[in-house]
C-alpha positions as CSV (number, residue, x, y, z in Angstrom):
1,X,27.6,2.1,-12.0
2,X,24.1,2.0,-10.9
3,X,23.4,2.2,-7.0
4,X,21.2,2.2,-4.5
5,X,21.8,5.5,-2.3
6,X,22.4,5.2,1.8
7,X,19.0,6.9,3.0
8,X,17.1,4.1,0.5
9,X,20.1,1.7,2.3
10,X,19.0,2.5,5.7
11,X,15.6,3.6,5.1
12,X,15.0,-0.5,4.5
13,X,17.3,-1.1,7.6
14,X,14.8,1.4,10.0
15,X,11.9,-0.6,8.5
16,X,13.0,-3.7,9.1
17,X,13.8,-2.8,12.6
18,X,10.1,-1.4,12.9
19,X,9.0,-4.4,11.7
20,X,10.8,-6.7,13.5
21,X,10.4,-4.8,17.0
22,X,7.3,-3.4,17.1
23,X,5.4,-3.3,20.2
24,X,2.2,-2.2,21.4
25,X,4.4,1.9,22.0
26,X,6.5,1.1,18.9
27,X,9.9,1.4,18.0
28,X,12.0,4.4,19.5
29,X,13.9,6.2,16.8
30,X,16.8,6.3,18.9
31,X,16.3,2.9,19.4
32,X,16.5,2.1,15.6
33,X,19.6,4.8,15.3
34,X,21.5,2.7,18.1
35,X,20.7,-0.8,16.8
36,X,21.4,0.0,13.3
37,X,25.0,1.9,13.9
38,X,23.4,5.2,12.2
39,X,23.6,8.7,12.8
40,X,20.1,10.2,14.6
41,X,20.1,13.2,12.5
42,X,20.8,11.4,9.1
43,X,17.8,9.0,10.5
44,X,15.9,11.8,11.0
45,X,15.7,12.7,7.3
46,X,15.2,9.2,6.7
47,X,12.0,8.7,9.3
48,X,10.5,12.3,7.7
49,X,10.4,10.7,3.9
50,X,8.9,7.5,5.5
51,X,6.4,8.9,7.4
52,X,5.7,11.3,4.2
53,X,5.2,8.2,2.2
54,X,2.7,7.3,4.4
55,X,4.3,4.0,5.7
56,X,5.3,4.8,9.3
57,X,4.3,6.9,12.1
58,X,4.6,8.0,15.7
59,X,1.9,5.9,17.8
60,X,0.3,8.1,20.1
61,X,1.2,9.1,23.6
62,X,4.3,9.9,25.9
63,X,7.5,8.2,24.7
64,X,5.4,6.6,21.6
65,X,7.7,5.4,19.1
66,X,7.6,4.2,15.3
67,X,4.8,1.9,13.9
68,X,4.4,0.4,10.4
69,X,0.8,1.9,8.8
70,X,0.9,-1.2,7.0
71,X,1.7,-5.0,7.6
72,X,4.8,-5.8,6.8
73,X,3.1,-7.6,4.0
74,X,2.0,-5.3,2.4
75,X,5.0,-3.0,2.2
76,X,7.9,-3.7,-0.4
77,X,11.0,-2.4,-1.3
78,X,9.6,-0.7,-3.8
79,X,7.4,1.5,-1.8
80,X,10.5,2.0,0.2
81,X,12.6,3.1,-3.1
82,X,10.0,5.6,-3.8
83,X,10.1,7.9,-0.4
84,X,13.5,8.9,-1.6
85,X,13.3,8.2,-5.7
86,X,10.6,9.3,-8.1
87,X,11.5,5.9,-10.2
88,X,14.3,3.5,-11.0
89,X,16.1,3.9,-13.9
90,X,19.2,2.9,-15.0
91,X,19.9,5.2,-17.7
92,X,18.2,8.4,-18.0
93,X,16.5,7.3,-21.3
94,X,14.3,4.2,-19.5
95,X,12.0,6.8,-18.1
96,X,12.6,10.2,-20.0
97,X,13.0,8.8,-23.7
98,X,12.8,12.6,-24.8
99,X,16.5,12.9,-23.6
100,X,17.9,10.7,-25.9
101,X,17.9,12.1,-29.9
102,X,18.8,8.3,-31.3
103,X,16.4,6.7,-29.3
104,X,14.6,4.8,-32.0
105,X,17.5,3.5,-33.5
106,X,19.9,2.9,-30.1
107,X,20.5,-0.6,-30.4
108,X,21.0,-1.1,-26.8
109,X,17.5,0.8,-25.5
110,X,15.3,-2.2,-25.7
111,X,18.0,-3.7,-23.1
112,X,17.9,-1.2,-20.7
113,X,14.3,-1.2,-20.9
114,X,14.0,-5.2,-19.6
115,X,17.0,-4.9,-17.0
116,X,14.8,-1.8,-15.6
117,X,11.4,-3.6,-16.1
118,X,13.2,-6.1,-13.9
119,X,14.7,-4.4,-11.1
120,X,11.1,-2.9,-10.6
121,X,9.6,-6.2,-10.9
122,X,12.1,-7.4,-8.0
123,X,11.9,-4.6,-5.9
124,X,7.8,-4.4,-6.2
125,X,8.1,-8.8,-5.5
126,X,10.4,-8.5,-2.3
127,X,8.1,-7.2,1.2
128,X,9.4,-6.5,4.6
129,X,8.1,-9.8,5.7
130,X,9.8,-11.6,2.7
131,X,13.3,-9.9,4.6
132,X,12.4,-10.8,8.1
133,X,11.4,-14.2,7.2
134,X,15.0,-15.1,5.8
């Protein structure tokens, strides 16, 4: 079964509440954890692969909290995905054909191939604003 993991899970519920809440200090973290019913420390591993990513950070100044580096816009699940995966893939063969020795005769690869071409193509299509407008 594929799934999506709990930081990804709540990685899109912190950014949402950024979004959603941000001010002229920005969001609190403890602020997020309290809202969102999640641990601090788990969202601290969660806010540290974000702001690696490049799409939050602190704004500057006593009791600054979270901001969005980009508009919500501009900022999709798929960027999201990819502070805590390298890629999606559904079966290990999708993105490291090497690891399968049928490959070019597996009748099902060409499958797998369009169902992850397509979850990409969703998660890239889907923003922050597309979320918060719903």
């Amino acid at each position: 079964m594929m799934r999506v993991n709990t930081k990804i899970r709540y990685a899109v519920r912190a950014m949402c509440e950024i979004a959603a809440n941000e001010n002229k200090n920005g969001v609190l973290q403890k602020e997020i954890a309290e809202r969102q019913k999640l641990s601090p420390k788990y969202l601290d591993h969660i806010i540290s692969a974000l702001k690696a990513k490049g799409l939050i950070n602190n704004r500057r100044g006593k009791r600054s909290g979270l901001i969005l580096l980009k508009k919500p816009g501009d900022i999709t699940i798929y960027d999201i995905f990819r502070a805590f995966e390298s890629e999606v893939s559904v079966v290990d063969c999708v993105i490291e054909p090497t690891s399968c020795e049928i490959i070019e005769r597996c009748p099902i690869y060409d499958f797998w191939k369009r169902l992850n071409n397509q979850i990409v193509t969703t998660l890239k299509s889907e923003t922050l604003r597309d979320i918060l407008n719903r």
